[in-house]
BARODREN-71880 format. One record per residue (C-alpha): residue number from 1; residue in one letter; x, y, z. Coordinates in steps of 0.2 Angstrom, whole numbers, padded with zeros to 4 digits. Layout:
BEGIN
NUM; A; X; Y; Z
...
This chain:
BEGIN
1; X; -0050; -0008; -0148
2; X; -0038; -0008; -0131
3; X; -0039; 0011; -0131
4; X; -0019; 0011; -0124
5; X; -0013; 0028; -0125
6; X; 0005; 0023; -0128
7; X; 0007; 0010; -0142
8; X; 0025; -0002; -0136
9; X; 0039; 0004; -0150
10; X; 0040; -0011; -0161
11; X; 0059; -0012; -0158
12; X; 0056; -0021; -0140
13; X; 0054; -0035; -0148
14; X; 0073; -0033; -0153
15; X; 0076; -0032; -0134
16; X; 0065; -0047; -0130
17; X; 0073; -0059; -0143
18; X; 0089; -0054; -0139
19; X; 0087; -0065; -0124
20; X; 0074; -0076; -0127
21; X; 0074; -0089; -0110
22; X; 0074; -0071; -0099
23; X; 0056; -0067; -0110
24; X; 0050; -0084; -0108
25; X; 0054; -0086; -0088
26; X; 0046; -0069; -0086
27; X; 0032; -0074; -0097
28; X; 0029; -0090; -0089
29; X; 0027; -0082; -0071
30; X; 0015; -0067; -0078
31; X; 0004; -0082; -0082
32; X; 0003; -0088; -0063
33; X; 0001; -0072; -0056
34; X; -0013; -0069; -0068
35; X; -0020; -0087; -0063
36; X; -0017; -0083; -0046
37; X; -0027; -0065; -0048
38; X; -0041; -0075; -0055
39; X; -0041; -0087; -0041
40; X; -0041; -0072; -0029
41; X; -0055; -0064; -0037
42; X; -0066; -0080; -0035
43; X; -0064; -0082; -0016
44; X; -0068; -0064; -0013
45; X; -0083; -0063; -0022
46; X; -0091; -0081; -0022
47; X; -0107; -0073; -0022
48; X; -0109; -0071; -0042
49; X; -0108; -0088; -0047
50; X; -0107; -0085; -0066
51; X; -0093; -0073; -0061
52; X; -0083; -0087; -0051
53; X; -0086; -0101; -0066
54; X; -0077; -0088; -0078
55; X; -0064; -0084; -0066
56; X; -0059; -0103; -0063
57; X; -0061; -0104; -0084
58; X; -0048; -0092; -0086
59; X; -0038; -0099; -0069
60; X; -0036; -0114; -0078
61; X; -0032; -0107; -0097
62; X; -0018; -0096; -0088
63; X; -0009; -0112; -0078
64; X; -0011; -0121; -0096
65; X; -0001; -0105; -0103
66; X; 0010; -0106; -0090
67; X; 0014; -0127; -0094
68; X; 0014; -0120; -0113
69; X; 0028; -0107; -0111
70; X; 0038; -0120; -0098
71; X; 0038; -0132; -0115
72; X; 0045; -0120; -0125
73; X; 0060; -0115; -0110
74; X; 0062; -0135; -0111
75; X; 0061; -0139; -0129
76; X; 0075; -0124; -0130
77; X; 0085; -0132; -0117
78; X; 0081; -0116; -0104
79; X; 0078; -0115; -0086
80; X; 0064; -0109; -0079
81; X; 0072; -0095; -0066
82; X; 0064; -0087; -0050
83; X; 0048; -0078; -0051
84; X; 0052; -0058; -0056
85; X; 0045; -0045; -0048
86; X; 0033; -0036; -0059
87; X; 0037; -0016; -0055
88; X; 0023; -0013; -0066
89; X; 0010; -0022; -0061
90; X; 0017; -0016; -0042
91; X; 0014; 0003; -0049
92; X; -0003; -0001; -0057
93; X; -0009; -0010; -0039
94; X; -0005; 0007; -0032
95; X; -0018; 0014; -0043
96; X; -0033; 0004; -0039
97; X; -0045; 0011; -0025
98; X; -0046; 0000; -0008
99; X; -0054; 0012; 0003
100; X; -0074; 0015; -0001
101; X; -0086; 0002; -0005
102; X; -0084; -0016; -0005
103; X; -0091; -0015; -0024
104; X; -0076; 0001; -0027
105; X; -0062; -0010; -0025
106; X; -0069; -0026; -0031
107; X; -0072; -0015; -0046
108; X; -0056; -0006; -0048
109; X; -0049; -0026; -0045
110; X; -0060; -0032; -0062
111; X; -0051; -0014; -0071
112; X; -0034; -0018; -0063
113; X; -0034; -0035; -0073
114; X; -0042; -0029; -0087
115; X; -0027; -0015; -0088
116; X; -0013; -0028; -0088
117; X; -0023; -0043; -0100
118; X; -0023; -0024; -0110
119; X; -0005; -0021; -0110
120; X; 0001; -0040; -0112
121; X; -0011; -0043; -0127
122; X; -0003; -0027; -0136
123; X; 0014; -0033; -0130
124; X; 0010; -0051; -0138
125; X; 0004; -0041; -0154
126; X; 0022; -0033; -0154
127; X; 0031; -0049; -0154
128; X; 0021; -0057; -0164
129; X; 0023; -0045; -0180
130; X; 0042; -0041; -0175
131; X; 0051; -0057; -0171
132; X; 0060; -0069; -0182
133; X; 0058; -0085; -0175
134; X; 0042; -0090; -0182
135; X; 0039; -0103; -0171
136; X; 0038; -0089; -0156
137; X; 0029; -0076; -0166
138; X; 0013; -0089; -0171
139; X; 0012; -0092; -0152
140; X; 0012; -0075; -0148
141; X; -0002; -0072; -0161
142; X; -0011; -0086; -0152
143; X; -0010; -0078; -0135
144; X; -0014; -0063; -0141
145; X; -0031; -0068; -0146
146; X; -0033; -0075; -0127
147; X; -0028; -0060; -0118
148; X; -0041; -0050; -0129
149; X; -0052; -0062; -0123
150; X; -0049; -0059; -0104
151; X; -0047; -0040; -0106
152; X; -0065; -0040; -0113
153; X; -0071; -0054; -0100
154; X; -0065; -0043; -0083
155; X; -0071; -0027; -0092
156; X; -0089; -0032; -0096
157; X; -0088; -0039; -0079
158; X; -0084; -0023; -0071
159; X; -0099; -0015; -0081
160; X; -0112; -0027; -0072
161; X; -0106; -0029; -0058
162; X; -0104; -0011; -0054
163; X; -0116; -0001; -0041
164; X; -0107; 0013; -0036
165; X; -0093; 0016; -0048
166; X; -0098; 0025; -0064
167; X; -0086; 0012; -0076
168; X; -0082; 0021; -0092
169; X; -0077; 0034; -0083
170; X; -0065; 0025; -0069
171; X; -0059; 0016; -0085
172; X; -0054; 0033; -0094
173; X; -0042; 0034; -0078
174; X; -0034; 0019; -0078
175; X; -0030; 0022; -0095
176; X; -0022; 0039; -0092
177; X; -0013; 0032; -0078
178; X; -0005; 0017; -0088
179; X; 0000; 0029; -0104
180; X; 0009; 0040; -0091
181; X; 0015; 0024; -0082
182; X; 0020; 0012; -0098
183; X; 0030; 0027; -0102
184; X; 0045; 0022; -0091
185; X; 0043; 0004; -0097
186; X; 0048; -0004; -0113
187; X; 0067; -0006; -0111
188; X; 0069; -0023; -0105
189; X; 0066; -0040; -0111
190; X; 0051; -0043; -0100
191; X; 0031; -0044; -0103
192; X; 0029; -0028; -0094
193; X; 0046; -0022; -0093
């Protein structure tokens, strides 16, 4: 359904419960960032209002996943540490368009989020079928489900929103570039990483 060319080896989830509050702090800030990207897309592009009401739905589920995963680090006697950088998400920003129309990047900004609710849903998928706290792995599943959601939400958005960008086929190339991308990824106990 996702259409990722590189599936994540099932023995990351090894690496992320190895160091559960590590996972869970990088976890809890993917969710503000996405929040955040959600609230950015809103004041840029105030013009479709069924667009801006979606995107401050999904502002507010991702801050309600971030308070969820900070109760978990609490309940488990964790700390929330500093925001990570996201080399990932960095590399993937590199690949959307800025230049050309203002409908070209606004686009390229719906399949840049799509791309990452993608790879964080399959990364959920992976936790949830391969870690032993159970606890863990039913909120994954939970999450999962949600970031499905979105991936859908930003890509149907991009197909009717788009004037000037043929959308299958820019999606084809985000696709490619994330399974060459993803390729380098999937050694550390991050969402991305």
């Amino acid at each position: 359904m996702l259409g990722l060319k590189l599936l994540t080896d099932p023995r990351w989830a090894n690496i992320a419960e190895s160091n559960l509050e590590e996972i869970l702090t990088d976890h809890a800030w993917c969710e503000q960032k996405a929040a955040a990207n959600a609230l950015y897309l809103i004041s840029n592009n105030s013009e479709h209002i069924e667009f801006i009401q979606k995107m401050a739905e999904i502002a507010i589920e991702e801050m309600e996943h971030f308070n969820m995963v900070v109760e978990i680090i609490k309940q488990r006697g964790y700390s929330l540490g500093r925001e990570r950088k996201d080399d990932y998400v960095s590399e993937l920003m590199k690949f959307a368009r800025k230049n050309g129309s203002r409908n070209t990047s606004f686009i390229d900004r719906l399949l840049f989020a799509a791309m990452i609710e993608a790879r964080s849903c399959e990364r959920f998928r992976v936790l949830y079928q391969n870690i032993q706290d159970k606890e863990l792995a039913k909120f994954y599943y939970d999450l999962m489900v949600s970031e499905a959601t979105h991936y859908t939400t930003f890509l149907n958005f991009a197909r009717k929103y788009a004037t000037d960008v043929d959308v299958d086929k820019r999606w084809a190339e985000w696709l490619d570039f994330e399974g060459q991308l993803i390729q380098s990824y999937g050694k550390s106990g991050a969402v991305h990483g």
